[in-house]
C-alpha positions, 0 to 999 in steps of 0.5 A: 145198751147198743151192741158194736160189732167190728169186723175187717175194719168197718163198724157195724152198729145200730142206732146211736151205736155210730158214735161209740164205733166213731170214737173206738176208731179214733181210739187206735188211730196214731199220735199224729192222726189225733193230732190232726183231729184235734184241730179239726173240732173246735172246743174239744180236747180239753179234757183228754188231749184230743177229741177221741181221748175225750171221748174215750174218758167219758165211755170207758169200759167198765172192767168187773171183778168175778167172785173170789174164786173157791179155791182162793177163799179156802186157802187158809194162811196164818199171818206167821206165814206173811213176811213184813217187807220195808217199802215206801209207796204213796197210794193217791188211790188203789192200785189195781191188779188184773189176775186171770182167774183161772189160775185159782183152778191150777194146782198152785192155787195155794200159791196165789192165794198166799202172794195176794195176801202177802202183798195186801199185807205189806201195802194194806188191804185199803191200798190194793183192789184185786180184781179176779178176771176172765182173759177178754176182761183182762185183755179188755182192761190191759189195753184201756190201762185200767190196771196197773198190775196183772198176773196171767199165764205166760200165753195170755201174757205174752199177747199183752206184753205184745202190745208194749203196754205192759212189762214183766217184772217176776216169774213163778218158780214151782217147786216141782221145777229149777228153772222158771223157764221149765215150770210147767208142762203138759201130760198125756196119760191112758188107762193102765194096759199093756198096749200104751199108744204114742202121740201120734197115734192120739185122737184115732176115733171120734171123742178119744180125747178128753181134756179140761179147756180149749183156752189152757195153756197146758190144759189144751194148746200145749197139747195141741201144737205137739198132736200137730208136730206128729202130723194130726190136723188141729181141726180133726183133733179139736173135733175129736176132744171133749173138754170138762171145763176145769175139773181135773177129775172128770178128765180122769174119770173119763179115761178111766171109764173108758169114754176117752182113750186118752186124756190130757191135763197139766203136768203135777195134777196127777200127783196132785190128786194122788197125794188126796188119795183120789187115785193111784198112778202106778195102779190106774194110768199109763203115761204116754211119752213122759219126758226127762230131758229137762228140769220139771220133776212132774210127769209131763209129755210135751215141752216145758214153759214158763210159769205164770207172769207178774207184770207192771203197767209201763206207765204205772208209778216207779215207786209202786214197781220197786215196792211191787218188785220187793214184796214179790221178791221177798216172797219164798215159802215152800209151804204154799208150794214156790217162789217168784223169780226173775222174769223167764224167757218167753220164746218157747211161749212164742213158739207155740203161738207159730205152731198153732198159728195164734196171736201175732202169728194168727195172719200165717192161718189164711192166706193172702198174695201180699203175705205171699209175695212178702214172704217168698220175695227172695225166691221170685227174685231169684227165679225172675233171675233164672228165668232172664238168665235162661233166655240170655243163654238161649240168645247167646247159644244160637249165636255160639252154634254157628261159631262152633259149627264153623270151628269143629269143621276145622277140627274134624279135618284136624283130628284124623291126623291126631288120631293117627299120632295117637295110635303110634304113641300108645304102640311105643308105649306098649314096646316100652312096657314090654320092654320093661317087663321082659327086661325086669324078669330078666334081671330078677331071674339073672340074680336068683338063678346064679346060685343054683346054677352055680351049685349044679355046675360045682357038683357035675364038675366034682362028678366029672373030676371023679369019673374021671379019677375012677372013684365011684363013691355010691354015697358020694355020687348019690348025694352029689345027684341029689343036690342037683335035682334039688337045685334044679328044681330051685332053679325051675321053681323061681323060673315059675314065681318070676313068671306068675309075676309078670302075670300077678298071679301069686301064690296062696298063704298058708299058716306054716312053721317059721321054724321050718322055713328058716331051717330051709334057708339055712340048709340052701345057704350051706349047700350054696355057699362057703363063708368063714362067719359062724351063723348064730340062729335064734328060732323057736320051733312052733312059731306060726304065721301065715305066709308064701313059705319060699318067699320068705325063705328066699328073704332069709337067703339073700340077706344071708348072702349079703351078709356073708358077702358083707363079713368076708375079710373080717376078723371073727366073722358072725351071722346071726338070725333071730326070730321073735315076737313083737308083740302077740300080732307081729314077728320080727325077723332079723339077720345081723353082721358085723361087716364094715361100716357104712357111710352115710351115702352107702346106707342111704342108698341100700334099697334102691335097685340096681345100686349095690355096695358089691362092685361088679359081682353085685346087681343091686336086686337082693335087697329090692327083691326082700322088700317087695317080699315084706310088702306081699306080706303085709309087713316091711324091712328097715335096716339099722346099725348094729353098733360100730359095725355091720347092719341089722335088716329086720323083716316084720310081719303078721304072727299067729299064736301057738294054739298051745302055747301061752304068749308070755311063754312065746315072748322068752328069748329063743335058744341059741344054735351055732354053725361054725364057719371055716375060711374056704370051707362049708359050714360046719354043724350047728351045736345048741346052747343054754344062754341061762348056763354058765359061760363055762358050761356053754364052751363045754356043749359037745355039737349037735349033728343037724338034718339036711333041712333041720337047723 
């Protein structure tokens, strides 16, 4: 027989092999193309339609079966096991199945054997020729249309349904998988040690791979394309593999003996040949990267696929399709090891064909400058465009240059004379600043100052009038003396913090005893003050924070002043100051009143500086100064009615806890101290009283007599 060899379009062929070339080629020409040919011959296309359809009918390539494979024939099914399924066909010949034969080699062979007899059951064994063949014969027989049913892998059937010849009609679902999309897989494993290498470092030496096939699905390719995700060359991996045909074992014994490192297989045939006791896989293998992201229970390394394909010839009778579709439907045995399903989306099969470059991806191996023009158009349009565009700029800038050449000779004249304004107005503005920050202190040093001055001029004045009198009183005189060192060094100390921030140089934090610090303001604001309100203090000793301890004093004392300044005229004129625990973060420091009330208008305006509700004896600063101080601190002041008269200020900040004490100690109420105020005099000393007493025991308390800096 002549042998025809096609290659880039021409035949090649010998003897009276021209004519089969001929014929192979009017074979793939168009429609429209056979048309013409047919009114080009006279006398022919009576048979076939057109000229090459004759020819084509009378050389037809004759499609042989293999033999049953092994693993089919020793499948035995007991006709218990076959389902009587109701169809209605008529068979004016034999439908003819395609199955690729090495699917009989797979570990779901069982399954194969079953569906065959299933269907030659339904239909009958008369109805039905099966013909068990190679992928080029199965190709070869889908293409000429000579059968009308084949059963393949998702890749060969993939390239079949490529040529719309054919159409799916059910996909395997393998117990091992939920999904016909994840039925099968791919598995790297190595012989059991301690050293288990990654799928990049697979294939390092010469024959470190053993596999079964170079034409499996998941006996190679799959394989291959995740060897060339890690960055191995297909070609160095190929050369570096030794392929055992179909024999799963002599993949095993391979790695095993140590003649390859690595060997790959389809996923479920280690479990496989560990439920026929040929090996153990905890004892004998390391499995390589297994995979859990997806629903195939075997262990499997690369991504999942699809199972096989039952397709139907597009042409083939519709009446054989619902039959076909009915038997395979009916079709569920967990015995034989799955089910057919709805057809399965092939895109991951797909995917694979880019990876490796194969079937309708095979052009993107070699390279072509159509392929390259088609496939970057988009970026040689654009850099023609920015190509054109470079040039357009270049032309217009030349003719920009010598506009803007002329236009900065015009401006150059100009900017001296800006300059010069420049200068002037970043000296004015440097006077305004100076201004401000100098004028500034001196309303902050105005306001702080007066009441230590104050002091220090009562008490040398009440000296004078003694000396004056001729009673010289050691203890008096010497009290008196120390109040104005003390106020003297107040007054000095708020001269210094004024001028650190000017500079802003403040003061470190130290973790103190606000205790202490409110002692302190309650002793200043006796000594300066002379209020009838009585002071009701609520501080616990051991409250910690860390904080500029003469800020917050000076915060207590002038909400203090405010609210004496607030009280004075009142019926029963109160102060109180509290100190507690937000939460085991926070403090809350509170001075209340029980002034008059404000209007809306005066408290919206409290906080604003230079506003004040006092008159002419008031600047507007105090309230400004204590939020400047909250804010230092990392904390705030907010002011709210208390009641129907007076004001509550609350200044929050950061606390730290007692290192000896328990927060829900920490969070009871603090004990009450009194200083009860007379009207024109200083205030009298504190007394402490028990809130949980009876009312009547705590009119009864005796007062308790306090320290110079004690509350």
């Amino acid at each position: 027989m002549p042998r025809l060899i096609t290659r880039g379009g021409k035949c090649i062929f010998t003897a009276v092999a021209g004519l089969l070339c001929a014929t192979v080629l009017m074979t793939a020409m168009p429609a429209s193309a056979q048309a013409v040919a047919a009114s080009s011959y006279i006398g022919m296309g009576t048979t076939g339609g057109t000229p090459s359809g004759d020819v084509a009918a009378a050389i037809k390539p004759v499609i042989r079966s293999m033999e049953v494979p092994m693993a089919i024939r020793e499948t035995e099914i007991d006709a218990a096991d076959l389902v009587q399924v109701p169809v209605m066909a008529e068979f004016p010949r034999p439908m003819r199945i395609g199955i690729e034969a090495s699917l009989a080699l797979s570990a779901q062979a069982r399954w194969l054997a079953y569906t065959v007899s299933e269907i030659e059951y339904v239909l009958g064994k008369g109805n039905v020729e099966v013909l068990w063949l190679d992928r080029h014969s199965l190709d070869l027989g889908a293409r000429s249309r000579q059968l009308d049913f084949i059963v393949a892998d998702a890749d060969t059937f993939a390239l079949t349904q490529a040529t719309g010849l054919y159409e799916p009609i059910a996909s395997f679902l393998p117990l091992t998988a939920s999904r016909a999309e994840d039925a099968q897989s791919s598995v790297f494993f190595t012989r059991r040690s301690r050293y288990i290498p990654t799928i990049a470092a697979v294939g390092i030496q010469k024959n470190e791979i053993a596999a079964l096939s170079s034409e499996s699905l998941t006996g190679w390719k799959a394989p291959l394309a995740l060897m060339q995700q890690m960055g191995l060359n297909g070609a160095d991996a190929l050369d570096r593999t030794t392929f055992y045909g179909y024999s799963a074992e002599a993949v095993v014994r391979g790695v095993l003996s140590g003649a390859q490192g690595v060997g790959v297989l389809p996923a479920c045939v280690l479990e496989m040949l560990e439920r026929e006791g040929k090996i153990s896989i905890d004892r004998d293998l390391s499995v390589i990267s297994p995979r859990t992201d997806d629903t195939l229970r075997c262990l499997h390394t690369t991504p999942v696929y699809p199972g096989w394909s039952f397709g139907a010839l597009t042409t083939t009778d519709p009446g054989w399709k619902r039959a076909m579709s009915s038997i395979l439907y009916s079709t569920n045995s967990p015995l034989f090891g799955g089910e057919w399903t709805v057809p399965a989306v092939n895109r991951a099969v797909y995917d694979l064909f880019y990876e490796l470059k194969i079937g309708p991806y095979e052009h993107l191996a070699t390279w072509s400058l159509e392929r390259m023009l088609r496939e970057n158009a988009e970026f040689l349009a654009i850099a023609l465009l920015v190509a054109f565009l470079v040039i357009l700029y270049a032309v217009s800038l030349s003719v920009l240059v010598r506009r803007k050449t002329r236009q900065l000779r015009r401006a150059l004249s100009e900017r001296q004379m800006i300059e010069a304004e420049a200068a002037q107005s970043r000296q004015h503005i440097a006077n305004l600043e100076r201004t401000g920050i100098v004028g500034q202190m001196s309303t902050i040093i105005a306001h702080e100052l007066k009441q230590p001055l104050a002091a220090i001029v009562n008490f040398a004045n009440s000296l004078n009038r003694r000396t004056k009198q001729g009673k010289m009183d050691e203890k008096a005189f010497t009290f008196a003396l120390g109040e104005i060192i003390a106020q003297a060094e107040r007054a000095n100390e708020i001269v210094n913090r004024v001028r650190a921030y000017a500079k802003h140089d403040y003061p470190p934090r130290k973790v103190t005893d606000l205790y202490d610090v409110v002692s302190n303001a309650i002793t200043t604001f006796r000594r300066s003050r002379q209020t009838a309100a009585d002071v009701i203090v609520r501080v616990n000793k051991g409250s910690m924070a860390e904080v500029d301890a003469w800020e917050i004093e000076l915060a207590v004392l002038n909400l203090m002043k405010n609210a004496a300044d607030a009280t004075s005229g009142v019926d029963s004129p109160r102060i109180e100051v509290t100190l507690v625990p937000v939460d085991g973060k926070t403090w809350a420091l509170s001075v209340t009143d029980n002034g008059p009330y404000l209007d809306d208008e005066q408290f919206g305006a409290l906080f604003k500086p230079l506003q004040t509700t006092k008159g002419s004896a008031g600047m507007g600063l105090g309230l400004s100064i204590v939020s400047s101080i909250a804010e230092r601190h990392a904390g705030n002041i907010t002011v709210e009615r208390n009641g129907e008269a007076g004001l509550r200020f609350t200044i929050t900040f950061p606390r730290l806890a007692h290192p000896d004490g328990e927060l829900a100690d920490e969070m009871l109420p603090p004990k009450m101290q009194i200083y009860h105020g007379t009207p024109g005099a200083a205030l009298q000393p504190a007394r402490e009283v028990d809130e949980s007493a009876p009312a009547e025991q705590q009119t009864g308390l005796k007062p308790k007599e306090t320290q110079v800096h004690g509350l």
